[in-house]
N, C-alpha and C positions, 0 to 999 in steps of 0.2 A: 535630573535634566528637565526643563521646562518642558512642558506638554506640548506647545507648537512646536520646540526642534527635535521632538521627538518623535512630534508627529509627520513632520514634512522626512526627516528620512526614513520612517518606517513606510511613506507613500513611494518616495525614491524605488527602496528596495523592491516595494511589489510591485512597481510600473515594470523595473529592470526583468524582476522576474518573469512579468507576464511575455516581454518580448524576447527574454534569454531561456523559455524554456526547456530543458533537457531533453532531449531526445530517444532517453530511458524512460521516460515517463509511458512514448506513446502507448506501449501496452494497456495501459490504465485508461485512456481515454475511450471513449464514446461517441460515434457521429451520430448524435439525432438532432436537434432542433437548428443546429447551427448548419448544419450540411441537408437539410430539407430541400434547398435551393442551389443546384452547381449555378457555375458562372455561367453555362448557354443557356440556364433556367432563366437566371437574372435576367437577360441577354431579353428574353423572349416573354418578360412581367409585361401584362400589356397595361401601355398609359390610356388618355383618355382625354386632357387637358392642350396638349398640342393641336389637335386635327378636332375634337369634339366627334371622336371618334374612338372606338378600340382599336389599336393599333402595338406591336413590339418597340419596348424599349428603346433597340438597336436599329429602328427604322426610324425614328421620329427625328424629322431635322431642326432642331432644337437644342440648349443646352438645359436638358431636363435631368433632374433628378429625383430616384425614387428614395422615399423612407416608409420602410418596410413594416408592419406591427411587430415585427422580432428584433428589430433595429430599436425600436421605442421601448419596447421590454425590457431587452440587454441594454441601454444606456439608463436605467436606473432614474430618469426622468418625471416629473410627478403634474408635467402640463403644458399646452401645445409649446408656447414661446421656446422651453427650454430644448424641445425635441426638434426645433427647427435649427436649433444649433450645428447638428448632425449632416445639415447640407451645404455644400458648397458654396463659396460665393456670397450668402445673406449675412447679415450683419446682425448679428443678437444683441444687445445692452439692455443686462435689467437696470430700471432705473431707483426702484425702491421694490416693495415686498408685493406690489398688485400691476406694477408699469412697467412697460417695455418700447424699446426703440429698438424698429424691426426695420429692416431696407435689403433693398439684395444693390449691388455694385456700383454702391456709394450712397448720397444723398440721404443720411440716417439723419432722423430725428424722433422727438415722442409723441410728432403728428407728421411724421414721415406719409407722405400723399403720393408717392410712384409706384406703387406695389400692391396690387388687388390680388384679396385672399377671399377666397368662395370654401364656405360650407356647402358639401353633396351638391357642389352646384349654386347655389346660394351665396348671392354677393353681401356682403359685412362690410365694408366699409361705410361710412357714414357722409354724408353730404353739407353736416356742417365744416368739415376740415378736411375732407377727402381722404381719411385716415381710419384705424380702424383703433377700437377698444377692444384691444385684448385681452382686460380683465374682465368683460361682459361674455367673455366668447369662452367658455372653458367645456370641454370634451370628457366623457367617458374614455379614459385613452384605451382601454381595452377593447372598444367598440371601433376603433379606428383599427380598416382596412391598411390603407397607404396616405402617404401624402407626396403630393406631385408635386417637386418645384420647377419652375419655369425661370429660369434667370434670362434676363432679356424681354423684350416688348413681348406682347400677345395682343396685344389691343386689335387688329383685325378679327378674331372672333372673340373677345370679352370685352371690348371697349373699353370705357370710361377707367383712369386709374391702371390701366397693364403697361405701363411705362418700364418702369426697371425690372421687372419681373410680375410671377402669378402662384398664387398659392393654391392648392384644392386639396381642402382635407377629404377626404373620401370615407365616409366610417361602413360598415360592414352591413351586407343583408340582412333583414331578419331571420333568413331559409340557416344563415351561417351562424346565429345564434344563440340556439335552440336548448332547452335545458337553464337552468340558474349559476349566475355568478355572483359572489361575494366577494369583496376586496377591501383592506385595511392599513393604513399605512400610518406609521407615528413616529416622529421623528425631533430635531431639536429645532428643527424649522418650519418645516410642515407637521404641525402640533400631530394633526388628526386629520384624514381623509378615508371617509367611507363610500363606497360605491357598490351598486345591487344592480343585477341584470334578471333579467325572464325572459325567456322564449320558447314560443310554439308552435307547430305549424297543423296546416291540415290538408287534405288534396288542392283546396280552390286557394290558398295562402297563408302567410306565413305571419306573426307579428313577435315583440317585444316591447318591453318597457325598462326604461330604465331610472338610475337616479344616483345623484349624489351630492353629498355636502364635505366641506373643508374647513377648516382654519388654519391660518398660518402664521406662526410669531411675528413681530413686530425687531426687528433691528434695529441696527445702531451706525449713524453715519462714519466718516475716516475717520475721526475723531475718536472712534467709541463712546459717544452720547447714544444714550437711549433716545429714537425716534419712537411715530407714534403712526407706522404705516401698517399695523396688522390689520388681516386680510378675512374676511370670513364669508362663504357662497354657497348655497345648494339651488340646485335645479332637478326638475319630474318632466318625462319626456316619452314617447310613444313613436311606434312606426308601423305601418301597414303596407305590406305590400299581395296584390294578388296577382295572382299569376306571376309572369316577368312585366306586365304591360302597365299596371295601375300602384302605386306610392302612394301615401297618405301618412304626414308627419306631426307632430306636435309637441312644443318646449316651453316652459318657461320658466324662468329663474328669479332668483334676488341674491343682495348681499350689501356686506357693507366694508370700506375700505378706508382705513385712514391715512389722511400723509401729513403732511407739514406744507402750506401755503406760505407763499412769499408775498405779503400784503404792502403796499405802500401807503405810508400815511406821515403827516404832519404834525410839529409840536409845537406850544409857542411857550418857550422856558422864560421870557420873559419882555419886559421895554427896549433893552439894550441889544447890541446887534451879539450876536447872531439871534435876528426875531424868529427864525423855525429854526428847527429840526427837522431833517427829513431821514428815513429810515426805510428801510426794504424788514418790516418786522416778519420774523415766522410765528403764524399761527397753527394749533392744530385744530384740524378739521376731519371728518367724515364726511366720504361721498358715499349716497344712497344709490341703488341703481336696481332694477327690477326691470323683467322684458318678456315677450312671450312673441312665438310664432308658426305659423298655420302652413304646411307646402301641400302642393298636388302634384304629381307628376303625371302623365301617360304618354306610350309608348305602342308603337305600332309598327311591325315590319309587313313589307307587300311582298307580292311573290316574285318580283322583278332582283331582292336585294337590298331596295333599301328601306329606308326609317323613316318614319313621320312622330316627332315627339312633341310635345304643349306641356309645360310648367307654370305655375302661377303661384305666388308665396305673399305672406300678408306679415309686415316684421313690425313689432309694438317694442319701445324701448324711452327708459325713463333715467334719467339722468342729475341729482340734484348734491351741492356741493356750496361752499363759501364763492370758489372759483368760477363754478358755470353750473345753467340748468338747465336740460331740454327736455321737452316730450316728444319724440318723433313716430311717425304712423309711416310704413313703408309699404306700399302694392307694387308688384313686379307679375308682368304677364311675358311671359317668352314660346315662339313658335319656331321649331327648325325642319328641316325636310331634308335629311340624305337621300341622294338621288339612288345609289347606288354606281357599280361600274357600267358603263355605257362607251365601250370600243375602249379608247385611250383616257377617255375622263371615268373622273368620279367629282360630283358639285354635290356641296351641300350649303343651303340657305338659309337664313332665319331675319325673322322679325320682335323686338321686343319693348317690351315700353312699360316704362317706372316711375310712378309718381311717387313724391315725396311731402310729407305735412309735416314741418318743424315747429314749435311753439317754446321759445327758450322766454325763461325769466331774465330778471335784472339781479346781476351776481360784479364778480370783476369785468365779467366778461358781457355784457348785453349786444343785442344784436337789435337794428333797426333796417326793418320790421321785427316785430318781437313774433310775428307769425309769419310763416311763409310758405306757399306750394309749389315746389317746382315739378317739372315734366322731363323725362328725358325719353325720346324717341330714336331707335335705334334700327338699323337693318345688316346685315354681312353676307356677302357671296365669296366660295373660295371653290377652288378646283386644280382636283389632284389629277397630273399629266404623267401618264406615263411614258415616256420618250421610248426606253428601250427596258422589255420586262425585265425585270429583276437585277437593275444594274442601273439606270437611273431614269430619276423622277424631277419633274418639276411643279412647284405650288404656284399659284397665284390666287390672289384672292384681296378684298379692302372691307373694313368696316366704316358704315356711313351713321352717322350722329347728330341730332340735332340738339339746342340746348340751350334755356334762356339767356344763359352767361356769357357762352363760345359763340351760340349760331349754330352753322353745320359746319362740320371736323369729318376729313377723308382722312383715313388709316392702312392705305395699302402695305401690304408683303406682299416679297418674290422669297422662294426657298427653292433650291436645288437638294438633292442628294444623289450619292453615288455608291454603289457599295460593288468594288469591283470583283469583292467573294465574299465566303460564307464569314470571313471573320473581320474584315477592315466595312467603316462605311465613315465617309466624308460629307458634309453639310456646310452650305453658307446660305445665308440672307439676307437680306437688306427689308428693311421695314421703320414704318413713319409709325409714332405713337402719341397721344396728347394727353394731358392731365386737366380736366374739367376743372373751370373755377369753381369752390363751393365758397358758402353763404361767408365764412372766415376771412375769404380775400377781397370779398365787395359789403358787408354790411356788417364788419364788426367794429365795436369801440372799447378797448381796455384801458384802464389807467395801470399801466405797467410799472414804473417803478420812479421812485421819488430818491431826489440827488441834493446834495448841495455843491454850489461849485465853492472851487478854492480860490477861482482870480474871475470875477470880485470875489471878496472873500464872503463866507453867510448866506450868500443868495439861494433859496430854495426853489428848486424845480423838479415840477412834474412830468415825465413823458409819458405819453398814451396814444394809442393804435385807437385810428379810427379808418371806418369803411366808407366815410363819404369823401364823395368825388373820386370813388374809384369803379365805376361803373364802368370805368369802357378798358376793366383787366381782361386778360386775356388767356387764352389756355396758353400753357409752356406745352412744347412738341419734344419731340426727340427724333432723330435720326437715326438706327441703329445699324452697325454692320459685325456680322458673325459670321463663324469661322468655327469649325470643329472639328474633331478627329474621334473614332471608337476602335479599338483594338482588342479583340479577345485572341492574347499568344497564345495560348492555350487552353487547354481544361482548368487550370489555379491559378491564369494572372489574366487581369483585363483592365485596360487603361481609356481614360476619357478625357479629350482636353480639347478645353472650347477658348479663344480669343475674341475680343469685342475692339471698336468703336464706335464711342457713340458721340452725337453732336445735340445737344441742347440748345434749345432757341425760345427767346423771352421769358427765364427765370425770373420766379417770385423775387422781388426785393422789398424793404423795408425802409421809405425814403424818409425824409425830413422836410416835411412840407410847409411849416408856419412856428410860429414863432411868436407868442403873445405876451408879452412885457409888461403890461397894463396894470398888473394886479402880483401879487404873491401869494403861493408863489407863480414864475413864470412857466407858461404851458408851451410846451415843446409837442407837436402832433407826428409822427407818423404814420403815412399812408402807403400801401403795397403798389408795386408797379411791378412794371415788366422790363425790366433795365438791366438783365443779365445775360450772359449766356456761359456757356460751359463745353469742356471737350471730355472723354475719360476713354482710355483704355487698359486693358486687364490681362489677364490669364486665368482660369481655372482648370487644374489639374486634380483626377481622382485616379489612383489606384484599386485594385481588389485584388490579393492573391490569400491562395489557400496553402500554407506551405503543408500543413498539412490534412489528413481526412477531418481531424476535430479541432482544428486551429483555421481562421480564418484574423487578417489583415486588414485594415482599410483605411488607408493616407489619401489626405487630399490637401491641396497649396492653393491660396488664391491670391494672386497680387493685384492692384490697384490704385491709379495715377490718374487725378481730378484737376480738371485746370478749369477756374472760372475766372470769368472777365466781365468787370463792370461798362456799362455804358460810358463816356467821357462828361455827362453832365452827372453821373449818378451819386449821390449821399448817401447811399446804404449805411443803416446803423449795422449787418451782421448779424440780426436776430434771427432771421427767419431763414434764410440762403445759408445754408451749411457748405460750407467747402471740402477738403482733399483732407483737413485735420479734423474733420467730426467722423471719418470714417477710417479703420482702421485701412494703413498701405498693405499692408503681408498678414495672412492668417495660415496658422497651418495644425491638423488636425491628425492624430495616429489612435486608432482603434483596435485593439486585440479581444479578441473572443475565441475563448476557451469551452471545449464541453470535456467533462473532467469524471473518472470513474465514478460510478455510483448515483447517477443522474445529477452530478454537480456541474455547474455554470459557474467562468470565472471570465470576466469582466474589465477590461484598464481601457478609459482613455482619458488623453493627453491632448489639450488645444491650447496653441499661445493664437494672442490676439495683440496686435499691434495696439503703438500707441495713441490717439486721440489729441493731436496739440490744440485743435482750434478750443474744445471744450475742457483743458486741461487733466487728460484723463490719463494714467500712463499704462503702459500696455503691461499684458498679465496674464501666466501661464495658468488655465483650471487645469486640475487633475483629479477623474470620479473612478473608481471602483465599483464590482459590484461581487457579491458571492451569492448563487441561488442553487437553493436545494428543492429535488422534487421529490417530496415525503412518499406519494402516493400517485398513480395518474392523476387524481383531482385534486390536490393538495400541493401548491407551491410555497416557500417562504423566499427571500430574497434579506440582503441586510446590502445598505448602499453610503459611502462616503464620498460626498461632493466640496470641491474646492478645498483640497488637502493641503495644501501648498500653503496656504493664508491664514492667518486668524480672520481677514475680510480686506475685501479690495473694489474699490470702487470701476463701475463699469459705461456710467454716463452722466453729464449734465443737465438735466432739464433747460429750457430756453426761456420759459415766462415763469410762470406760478409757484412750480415747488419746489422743492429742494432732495436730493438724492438721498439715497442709502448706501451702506456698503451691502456687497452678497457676503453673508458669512460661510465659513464651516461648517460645514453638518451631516449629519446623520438621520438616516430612519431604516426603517423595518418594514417589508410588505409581507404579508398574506392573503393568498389566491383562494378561495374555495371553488369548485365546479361543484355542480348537482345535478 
């Protein structure tokens, strides 16, 4: 029998099994790591990213979701992208061995710009695209606490970029660290991943250090051609903290990545017509990339209740490639003040401000200015009402923005909650969010890609993105309106389901501005405007149940209905404006965790992802496994098969530059050591 159909039902069999299993068994099981946490534990994880505040789970009016470091563990995952798969509602596509296209409810692309993800705080997005580089950004995942996702705006306290959602990886104290970890991972995809931890503490504070480096095979498109996207990264990193009151961070990395570029270029095969050739040729390339960054944090409670906090963080990041090249320097100074309660209120305020120094070279992509400083000035007041205690609340609060591109941008939310006992609590909201222009939508020039037409026949043409004359673009907004439900029926089932609409106004497009015939070949310009708009609404639904003490459950559904609509004068080429088919309509996700006699961990989940029509991607069930054994308290081994189902299946299209991969098949092997 072939090895894939042999393989895809031996995955069959242990998915079936992991959800049919015997009920003879349970004597054999174990409740430890997986039953750590009941469902009013969960209930009562406090977030942090909602309110900018600690606050329960089950309070936060929001469509938030935690992912847990045990959640990151049991799904056998080997780096943030893949572990944000696990939440509800966002949109994962890898697009080769080091890219990803990340969005939460809808609007996906591989410079998706509606989604701000913060490190400990620490905003990562980048200001030339308003998008973030996920392969610059890779974590210790053992060092990660939780990560908070936020589906829906947050822009009143995070600003700039909290449109569809908000990310906050959260990684762990160093007080929580303490003693040494060793960790090892080798596989047929992730060749090698080594990682090393130390921690110590002493009466006045605590610190660590960490590190690690990877490599990752290189794949092979639908097709099965060898690409040339392998992946290789290490980073050294430090953290200080004393007391609770004072933070003291430091990171920085390199590496190197290859893909395949889509280069446009021209041929002259001879006197007789057709006089060019034109071609969209692939080359391979390595992008070089290298970064380092500096935080502070302090912290202060008064005797009244509340908090007075100040961060300040310095981000160095370096970026060089065929396709594009930056140097960018980031300063971010932030100040907030929790009041504390005061009768029916609680306010908390802040101030913050980010300057930014870009210096990109001359690649496909150049930008004019080839240097530039912007500023962004920021303030937010919000206040928590208590109406009636413990039954319900009301938010209000706006962030205020200023900003060379936009001007000033108000962001208000209203949030209600209700929670009419200890186990039901209901939420809606209404809130305005905007997406900052960055340097991509007013000063960039690409020559994108070279055509020949068919009528007339021969004629060679170039089209290319340019950033001038589009100085007066604009922020795109959002309208958003939510809706939610929390339900814990019991001690082993707890259900979560939030609804959206949202209204978009002045979407990025991609016009066709000119037209120059003069010369060959002929030059076709497009320039970005704001000649769209859009509607969407949703569903996302999560379950949890425990059927039993060592078996835990967890399904979650997300549906999804995008309607854009061009201006009556608009030419949108489509490149840039992703529609209802760049994101998947229906995702649906079932998770089974086992703890299994003999400190054994058993592992199934199961995710289909719709199809993709705008980018021609067709939709595709993954299915990963995982079996982990714990030798010894300090001693874990784990063995993990991902995408069983496939020998490789494609999961997105790039839009300009490169060209995709398949996700293959694979396997690896970890090993834990504690000391």
């Amino acid at each position: 029998m072939p090895f894939h159909r042999w393989s895809r039902r031996a995955s069959t069999l242990i998915f079936i099994a992991a959800v049919a299993a015997p009920a003879r068994a349970a004597p054999l099981m174990l409740a430890e790591a997986l039953t750590d946490l009941s469902l009013e534990e969960l209930a009562n994880v406090q977030v942090t990213s909602v309110s900018k505040k600690s606050q329960r789970l089950a309070d936060a009016p929001a469509a938030v979701f935690v992912i847990t470091q045990d959640d990151i563990r049991r799904s056998g995952v080997t780096c943030v992208p893949e572990a944000l798969r696990l939440a509800p509602g966002v949109e994962v596509a890898r697009i080769d061995a080091s890219k990803w296209a990340i969005s939460a409810r809808g609007m996906n692309a591989r410079f998706a710009n509606k989604l701000l993800v913060l490190l400990d705080g620490r905003s990562i997005y980048t200001q030339l695209f308003s998008g973030v580089y996920w392969d610059a950004h890779d974590v210790l995942l053992e060092d990660i606490e939780r990560i908070e996702v936020i589906r829906g705006p947050g822009a009143t306290l995070w600003g700039a970029n909290a449109v569809n959602g908000v990310i906050n990886i959260i990684t762990k104290r160093p007080r929580d660290t303490q003693g040494g970890l060793l960790s090892a991972t080798v596989g047929t995809q992730d060749r090698a991943i080594a990682g090393a931890r130390y921690g110590a503490a002493s009466e006045d504070g605590a610190w660590r250090i960490h590190a690690k480096a990877f490599e990752r095979a290189a794949g092979r498109d639908a097709d099965g051609h060898a690409a040339d996207d392998d992946w290789r990264m290490a980073r050294l990193g430090f953290r200080f903290e004393h007391g609770a009151h004072l933070t003291l961070e430091a990171e920085a990395f390199t590496g190197t990545e290859g893909y395949t570029a889509r280069v446009p270029r021209f041929s002259d095969p001879g006197a007789t017509p057709p006089f060019f050739r034109a071609e969209n040729a692939p080359v391979a390339d390595d992008l070089d990339t290298q970064g380092a960054h500096l935080l502070a944090r302090w912290t202060h409670a008064d005797a009244r209740g509340g908090e007075y906090g100040a961060q300040a963080y310095w981000d160095y990041a370096d970026y060089s490639a065929l396709t594009m090249a930056e140097k960018r320097h980031t300063l971010d100074l932030e100040f907030q003040h929790r009041l504390g309660q005061r009768g029916a209120h609680e306010l908390i305020w802040g101030l913050s401000y980010r300057a930014n120094r870009s210096e990109t070279g001359v690649r496909l992509a150049t930008f004019d200015p080839a240097e530039r400083s912007d500023h962004l000035i920021s303030a937010f007041l919000q206040d928590e009402i208590t109406l009636v205690p413990g039954r319900w609340r009301l938010t209000l609060g706006s962030k205020f923005e200023h900003h060379r591109y936009s001007g000033f941008e108000l962001q208000p939310n209203i949030r209600f909650l209700h929670t009419p006992n200890d186990t039901h609590s209901l939420w809606a909201s209404v809130a305005r969010a905007a997406r900052t222009p960055a340097r991509a939508d007013r000063e960039v020039f690409i020559n994108s890609r070279a055509e020949t037409l068919t009528v007339p026949p021969g004629i060679p043409v170039a089209a290319r993105i340019t950033g001038g004359g589009t100085r007066d673009f604009e922020a795109e907004t959002l309208t958003a309106y939510e809706f939610g439900w929390r339900l814990r029926a019991n001690s082993t089932l707890s259900f979560d389901l939030a609804a959206f609409y949202n209204e978009y106004r002045d979407l990025r497009t991609l016009e066709r501005a000119r037209v120059d015939n003069s010369t060959l070949p002929v030059v076709v310009d497009f320039r970005t405007a704001n000649m769209a708009s859009a509607s969407s609404h949703g569903l996302e639904a999560v379950a949890d149940w425990r059927p039993a003490s060592w078996w835990r459950l967890h399904a979650a559904w997300t549906w999804l209905h995008l309607d854009v609509r061009h201006a009556a004068d608009s030419r949108d080429s489509g490149v840039l404006l992703q529609g209802e088919g760049a994101s998947p309509r229906s995702q649906f996700s079932l998770r089974s965790s086992m703890d299994l006699g003999g400190d054994t961990e058993f592992d199934v989940w199961a995710k289909y992802v719709g199809a993709l029509r705008d980018v021609g991607v067709s939709g595709y069930t993954m299915l990963n496994a995982r079996l982990g054994w714990k030798l010894r308290p300090d001693i874990e081994v784990a063995l993990v098969g991902q995408n069983l189902l496939d020998d490789r299946h494609l999961e997105f299209q790039p839009e300009l530059f490169s060209f995709a991969t398949a996700v293959p098949r694979s396997v690896h092997a970890t090993l834990h050591l504690r000391f």
